[in-house]
Backbone as CSV, one residue per row, in Angstrom:
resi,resn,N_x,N_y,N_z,CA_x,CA_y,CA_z,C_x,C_y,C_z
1,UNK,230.110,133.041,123.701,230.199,131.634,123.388,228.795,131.029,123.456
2,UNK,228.438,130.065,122.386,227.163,129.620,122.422,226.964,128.308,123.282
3,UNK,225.957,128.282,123.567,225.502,126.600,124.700,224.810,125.844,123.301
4,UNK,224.804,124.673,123.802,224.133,123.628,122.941,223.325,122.306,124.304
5,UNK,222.221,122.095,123.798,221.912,120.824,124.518,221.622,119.879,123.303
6,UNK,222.052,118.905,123.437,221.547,117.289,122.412,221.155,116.857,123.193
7,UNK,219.713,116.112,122.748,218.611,115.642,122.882,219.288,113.809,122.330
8,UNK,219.371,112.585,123.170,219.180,111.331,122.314,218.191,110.497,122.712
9,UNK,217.883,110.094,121.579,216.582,108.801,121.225,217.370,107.208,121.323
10,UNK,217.518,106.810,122.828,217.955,105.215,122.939,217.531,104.366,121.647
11,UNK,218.876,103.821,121.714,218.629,102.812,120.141,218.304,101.315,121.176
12,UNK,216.911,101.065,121.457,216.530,99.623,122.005,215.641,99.051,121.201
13,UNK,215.361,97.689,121.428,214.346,97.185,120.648,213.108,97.634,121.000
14,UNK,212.998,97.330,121.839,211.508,98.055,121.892,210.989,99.515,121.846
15,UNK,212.075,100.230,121.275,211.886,101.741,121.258,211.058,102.077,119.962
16,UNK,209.689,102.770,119.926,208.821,103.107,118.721,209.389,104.936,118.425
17,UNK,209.555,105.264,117.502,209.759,106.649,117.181,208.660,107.006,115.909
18,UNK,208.781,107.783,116.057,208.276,108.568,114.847,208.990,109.676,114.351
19,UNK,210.210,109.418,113.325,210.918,110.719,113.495,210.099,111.851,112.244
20,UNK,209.702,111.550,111.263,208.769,112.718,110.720,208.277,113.505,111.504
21,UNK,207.191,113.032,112.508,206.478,113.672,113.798,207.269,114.927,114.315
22,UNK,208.709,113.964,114.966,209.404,114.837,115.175,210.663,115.746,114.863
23,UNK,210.837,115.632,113.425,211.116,117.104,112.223,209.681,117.766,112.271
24,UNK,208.725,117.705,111.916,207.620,118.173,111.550,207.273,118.869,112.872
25,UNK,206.854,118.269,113.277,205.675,119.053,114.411,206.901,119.092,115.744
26,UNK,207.138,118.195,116.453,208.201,118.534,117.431,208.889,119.808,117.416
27,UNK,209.723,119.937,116.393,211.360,120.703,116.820,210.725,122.250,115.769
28,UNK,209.157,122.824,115.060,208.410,123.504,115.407,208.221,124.218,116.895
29,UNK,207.789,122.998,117.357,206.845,123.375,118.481,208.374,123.851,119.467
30,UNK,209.250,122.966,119.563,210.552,123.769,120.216,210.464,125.231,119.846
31,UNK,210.646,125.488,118.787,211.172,126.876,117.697,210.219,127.692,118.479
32,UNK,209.106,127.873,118.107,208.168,128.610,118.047,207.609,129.191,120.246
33,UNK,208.145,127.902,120.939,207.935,128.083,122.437,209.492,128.698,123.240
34,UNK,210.432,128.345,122.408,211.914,128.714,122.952,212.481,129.415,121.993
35,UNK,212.546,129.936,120.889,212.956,130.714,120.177,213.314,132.150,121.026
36,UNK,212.357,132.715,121.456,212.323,133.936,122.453,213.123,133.728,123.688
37,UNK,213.646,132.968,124.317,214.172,132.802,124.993,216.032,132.083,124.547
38,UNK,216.169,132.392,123.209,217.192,132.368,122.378,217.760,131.017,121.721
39,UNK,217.192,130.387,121.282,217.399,129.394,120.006,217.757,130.212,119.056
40,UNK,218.772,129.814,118.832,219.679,130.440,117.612,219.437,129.530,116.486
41,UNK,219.584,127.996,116.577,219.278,126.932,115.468,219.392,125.822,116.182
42,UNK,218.768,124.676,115.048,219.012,123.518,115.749,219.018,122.396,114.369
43,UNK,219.512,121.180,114.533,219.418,120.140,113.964,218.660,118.686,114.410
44,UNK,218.483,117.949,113.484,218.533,116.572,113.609,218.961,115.507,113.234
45,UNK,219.705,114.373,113.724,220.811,113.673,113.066,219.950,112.152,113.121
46,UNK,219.683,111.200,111.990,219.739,110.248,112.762,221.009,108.805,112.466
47,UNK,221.349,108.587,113.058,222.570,107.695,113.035,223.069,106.424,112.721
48,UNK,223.481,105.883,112.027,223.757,105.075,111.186,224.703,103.893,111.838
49,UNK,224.848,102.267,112.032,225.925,101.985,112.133,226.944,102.149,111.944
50,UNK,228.134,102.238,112.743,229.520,102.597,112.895,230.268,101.905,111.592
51,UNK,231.252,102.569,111.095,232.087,102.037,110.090,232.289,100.523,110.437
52,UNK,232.186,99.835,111.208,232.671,98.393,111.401,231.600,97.737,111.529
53,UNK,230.442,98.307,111.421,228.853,97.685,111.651,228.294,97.390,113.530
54,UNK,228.811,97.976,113.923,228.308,98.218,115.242,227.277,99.462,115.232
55,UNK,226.216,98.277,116.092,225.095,99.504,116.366,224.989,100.314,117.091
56,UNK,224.357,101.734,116.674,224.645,103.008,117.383,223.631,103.051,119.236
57,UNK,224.372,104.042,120.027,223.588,103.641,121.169,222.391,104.316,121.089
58,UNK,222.352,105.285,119.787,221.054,106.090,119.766,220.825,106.267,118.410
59,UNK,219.397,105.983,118.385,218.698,105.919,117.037,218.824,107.719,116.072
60,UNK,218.481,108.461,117.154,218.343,109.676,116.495,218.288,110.839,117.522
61,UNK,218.804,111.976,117.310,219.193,113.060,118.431,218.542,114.494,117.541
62,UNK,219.300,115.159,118.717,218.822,116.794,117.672,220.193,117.621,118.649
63,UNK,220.643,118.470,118.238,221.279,119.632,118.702,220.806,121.162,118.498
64,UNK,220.391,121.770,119.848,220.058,122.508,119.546,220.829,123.907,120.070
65,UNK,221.210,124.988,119.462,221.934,125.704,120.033,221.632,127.331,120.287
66,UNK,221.941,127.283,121.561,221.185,128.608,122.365,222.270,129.776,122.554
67,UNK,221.869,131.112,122.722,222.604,132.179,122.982,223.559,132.075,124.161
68,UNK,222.911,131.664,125.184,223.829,130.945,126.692,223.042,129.929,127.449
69,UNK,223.824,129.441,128.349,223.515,128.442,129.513,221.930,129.397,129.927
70,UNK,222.391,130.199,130.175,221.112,131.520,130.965,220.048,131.269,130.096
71,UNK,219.792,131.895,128.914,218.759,131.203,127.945,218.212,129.668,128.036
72,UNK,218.752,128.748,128.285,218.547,127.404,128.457,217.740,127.577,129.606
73,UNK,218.257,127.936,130.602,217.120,127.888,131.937,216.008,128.424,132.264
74,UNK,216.136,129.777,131.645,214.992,130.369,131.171,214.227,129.626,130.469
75,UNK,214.355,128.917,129.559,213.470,128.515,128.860,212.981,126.849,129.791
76,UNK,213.544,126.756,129.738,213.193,125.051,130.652,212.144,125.554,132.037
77,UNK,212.382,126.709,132.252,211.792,127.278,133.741,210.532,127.943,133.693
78,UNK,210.357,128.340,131.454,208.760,128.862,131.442,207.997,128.182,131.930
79,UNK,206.934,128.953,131.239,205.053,128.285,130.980,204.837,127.368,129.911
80,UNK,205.879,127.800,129.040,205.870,126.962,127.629,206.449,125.446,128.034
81,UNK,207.710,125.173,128.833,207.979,123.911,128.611,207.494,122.799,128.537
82,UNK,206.545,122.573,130.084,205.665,121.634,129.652,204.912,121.430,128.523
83,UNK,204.700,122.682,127.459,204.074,122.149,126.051,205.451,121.267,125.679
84,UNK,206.329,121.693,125.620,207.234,120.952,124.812,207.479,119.858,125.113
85,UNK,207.884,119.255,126.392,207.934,118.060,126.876,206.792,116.889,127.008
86,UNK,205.643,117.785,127.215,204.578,116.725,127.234,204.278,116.281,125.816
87,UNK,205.000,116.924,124.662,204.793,116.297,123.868,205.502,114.980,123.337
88,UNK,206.775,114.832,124.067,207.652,113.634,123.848,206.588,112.340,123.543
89,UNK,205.658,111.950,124.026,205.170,110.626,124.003,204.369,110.597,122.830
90,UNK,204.167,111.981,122.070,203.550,111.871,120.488,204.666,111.539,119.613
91,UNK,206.063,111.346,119.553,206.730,110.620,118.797,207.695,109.521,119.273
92,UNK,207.360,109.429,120.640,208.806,108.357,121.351,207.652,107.795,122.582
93,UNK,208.094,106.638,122.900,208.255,105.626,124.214,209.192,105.764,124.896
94,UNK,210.133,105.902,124.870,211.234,106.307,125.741,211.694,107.972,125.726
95,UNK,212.294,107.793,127.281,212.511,109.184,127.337,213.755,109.639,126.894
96,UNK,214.234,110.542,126.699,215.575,111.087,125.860,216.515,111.885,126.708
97,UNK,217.991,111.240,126.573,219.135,111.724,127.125,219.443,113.128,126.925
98,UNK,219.295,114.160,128.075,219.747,115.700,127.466,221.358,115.910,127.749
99,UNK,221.706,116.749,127.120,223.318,117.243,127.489,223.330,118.071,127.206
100,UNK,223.632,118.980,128.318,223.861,120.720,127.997,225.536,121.203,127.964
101,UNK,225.849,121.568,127.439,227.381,121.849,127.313,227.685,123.219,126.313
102,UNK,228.722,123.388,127.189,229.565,125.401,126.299,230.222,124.461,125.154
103,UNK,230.092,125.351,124.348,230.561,125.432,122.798,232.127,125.838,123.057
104,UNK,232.991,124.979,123.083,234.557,125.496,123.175,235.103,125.772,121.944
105,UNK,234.606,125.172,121.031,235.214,125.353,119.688,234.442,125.205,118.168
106,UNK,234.071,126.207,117.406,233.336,125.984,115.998,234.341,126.566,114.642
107,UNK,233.647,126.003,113.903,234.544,125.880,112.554,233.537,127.086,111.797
């Protein structure tokens, strides 16, 4: 069974993003530092008001999905992470909601 963590980008006013930055160079720099430690794939969503026009609580996320929970820690526990994390403040001001969770069910 595969793990997944989503990554969200708070939808506030004063929140600056850069989401090119981070398709481009970010979720790279994921790939290329956690891949070996089992990234299978990942996405990025960014989110739209709700069918009734209510605004979303998050501007934009990513899902990324790993071989297991075990892989996840491994990788959060390298040498590499801090590359990855210290890069958050080259496309965001705010910091981002993680959620790690087992994959119970795929289509």
């Amino acid at each position: 069974m595969t793990y997944t963590l989503t990554v969200l980008y708070p939808h506030e006013t004063d929140a600056n993003y850069n989401i090119d930055y981070y398709v481009s160079n970010h979720m790279s720099l994921v790939e290329r530092h956690w891949k070996k430690y089992g990234v299978q794939s990942w996405s990025v969503n960014r989110f739209n008001p709700a069918v009734d026009g209510t605004r979303p609580r998050y501007t934009f996320g990513c899902i990324i999905v790993w071989e297991s929970e075990e892989s996840v820690q491994r990788a959060f526990n390298g040498p590499e992470s801090a590359a990855v994390l210290e890069d958050i403040p080259k496309f965001s001001n705010k910091q981002p909601t993680f959620l790690f969770g087992e994959s119970v069910a795929m289509a």
